[in-house]
N, C-alpha and C positions, 0 to 999 in steps of 0.2 A: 713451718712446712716448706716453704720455699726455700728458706736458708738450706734445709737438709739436701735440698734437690740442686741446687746450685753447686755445694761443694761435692757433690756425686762430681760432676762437671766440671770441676775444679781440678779433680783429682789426678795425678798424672799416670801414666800407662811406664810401671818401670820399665817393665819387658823391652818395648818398643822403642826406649833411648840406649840401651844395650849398643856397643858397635857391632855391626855387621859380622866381626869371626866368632864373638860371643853366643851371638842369635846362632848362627851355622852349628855349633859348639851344642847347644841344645839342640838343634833341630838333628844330629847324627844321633838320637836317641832315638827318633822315631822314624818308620819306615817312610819311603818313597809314598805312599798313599798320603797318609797324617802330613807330610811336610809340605806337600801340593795344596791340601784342605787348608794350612796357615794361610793361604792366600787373602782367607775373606777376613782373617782378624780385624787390620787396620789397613788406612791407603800404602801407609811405611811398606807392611809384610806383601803386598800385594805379590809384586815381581822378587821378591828375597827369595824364594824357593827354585829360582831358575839358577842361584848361583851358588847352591848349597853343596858342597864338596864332597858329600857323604851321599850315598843313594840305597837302598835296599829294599829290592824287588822279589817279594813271594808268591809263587803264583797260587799261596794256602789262603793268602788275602781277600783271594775273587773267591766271588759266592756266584751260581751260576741256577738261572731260575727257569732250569729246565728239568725236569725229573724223568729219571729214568725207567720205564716199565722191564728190566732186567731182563729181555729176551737180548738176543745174539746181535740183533741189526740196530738196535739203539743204545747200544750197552756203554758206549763210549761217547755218545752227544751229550752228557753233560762234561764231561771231561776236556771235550774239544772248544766248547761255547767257553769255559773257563779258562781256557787257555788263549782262546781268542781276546779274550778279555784284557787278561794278562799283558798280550802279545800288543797290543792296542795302547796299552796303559805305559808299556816300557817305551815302546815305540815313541810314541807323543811327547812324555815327558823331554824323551835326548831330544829329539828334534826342536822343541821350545826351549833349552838348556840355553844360558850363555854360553860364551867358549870361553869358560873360567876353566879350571886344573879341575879333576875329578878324582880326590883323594883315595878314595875307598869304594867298589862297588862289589855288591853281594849279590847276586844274583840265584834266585831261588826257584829252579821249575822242578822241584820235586812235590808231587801230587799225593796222599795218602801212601806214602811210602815208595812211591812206581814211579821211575823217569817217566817223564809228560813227553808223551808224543813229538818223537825224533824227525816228522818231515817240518818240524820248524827248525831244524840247525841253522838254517841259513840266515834267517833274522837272527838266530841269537849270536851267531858269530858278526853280524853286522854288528849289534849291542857291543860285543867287546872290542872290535875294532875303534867303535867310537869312546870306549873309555881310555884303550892305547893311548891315542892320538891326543888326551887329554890330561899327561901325567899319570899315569894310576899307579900309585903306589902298595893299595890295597889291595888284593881279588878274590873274591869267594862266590864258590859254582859249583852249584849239583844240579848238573844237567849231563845227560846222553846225545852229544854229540856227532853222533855217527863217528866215533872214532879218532878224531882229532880237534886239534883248538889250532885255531891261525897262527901261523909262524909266529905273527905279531908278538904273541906272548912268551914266546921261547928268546927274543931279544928287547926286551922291554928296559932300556935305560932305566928309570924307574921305578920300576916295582921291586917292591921292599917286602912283601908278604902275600905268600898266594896258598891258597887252599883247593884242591881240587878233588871233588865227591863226586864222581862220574866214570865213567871206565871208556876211559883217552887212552889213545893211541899213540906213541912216539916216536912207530917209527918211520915216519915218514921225516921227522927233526933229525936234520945230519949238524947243526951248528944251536949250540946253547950260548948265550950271552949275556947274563942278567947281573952285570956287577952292584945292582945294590940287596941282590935278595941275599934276605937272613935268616926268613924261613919259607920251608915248601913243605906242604904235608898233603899227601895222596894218599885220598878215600878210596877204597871200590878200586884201587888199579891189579891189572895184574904182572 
């Protein structure tokens, strides 16, 4: 009986000798929530999901433990408390990030079909600022912006692929300059 219990203990954690872009490698499987949650695996995984290069943020993930009685004046409090949620969870994450390159981000504030609630543009344009400034190569966003997305992303040295599901505005972009993109594909534009 002991013997059994000791080589439990013995036993090595393959996952966790993995080099660090291998673990990343896996962890862009799973969204931004699940890759934070790896934290309690082991001491190793602890801080590994601060420097994960891949991030994806849906705000279908928040569950929101307010219910709504379907009249006019509360029709939208769970919707908002979810999106608080959201807004709180993306927030946090960047701010504890290292300032490692942030390859890929997905960015998802599409709620049961409906842009989520436009007077957060401001954070969310803060979110893609901080992916800019971070390499992004990646970009996908369905979100209603009021209309525009920061210059930033119309001269993004780096970005190689952007997708955008929102109905953006361009013309306030008098200069385009993205010499690595090789695809752009617009959802919802008109």
């Amino acid at each position: 009986m002991e013997r059994a219990g000791k080589s439990r203990r013995d036993e090595r954690d393959m996952i966790s000798s993995l080099p660090d872009c291998l673990i990343h490698l896996i962890m862009s499987f799973l969204t931004a929530q699940e890759a934070v949650q790896t934290c309690v695996l082991s001491k190793r995984w602890q801080y590994l999901w601060t420097t994960v290069p891949f991030l994806d943020f849906d705000v279908r993930n928040f569950k929101c433990d307010i219910e709504s009685d379907d009249n006019e004046w509360d029709f939208d409090v769970p919707r908002i408390k979810k999106f608080e949620k959201f807004r709180d969870f993306v927030s946090t994450t960047l701010l504890l990030r290292e300032a490692s390159d942030l390859h890929k981000l997905r960015l998802s504030c599409l709620d049961d079909g409906r842009y989520s609630l436009h007077q957060y543009h401001v954070i969310v344009k803060s979110w893609i600022l901080y992916a800019l400034k971070h390499n992004l190569q990646v970009f996908k966003i369905g979100f209603d912006l009021e209309g525009s997305l920061p210059l930033g992303v119309f001269n993004c040295a780096s970005l190689v692929d952007a997708s955008l599901s929102s109905f953006i505005s361009f013309d306030h972009v008098k200069v385009i300059d993205l010499p690595c993109l090789r695809r752009l594909f617009l959802v919802g534009q008109n």
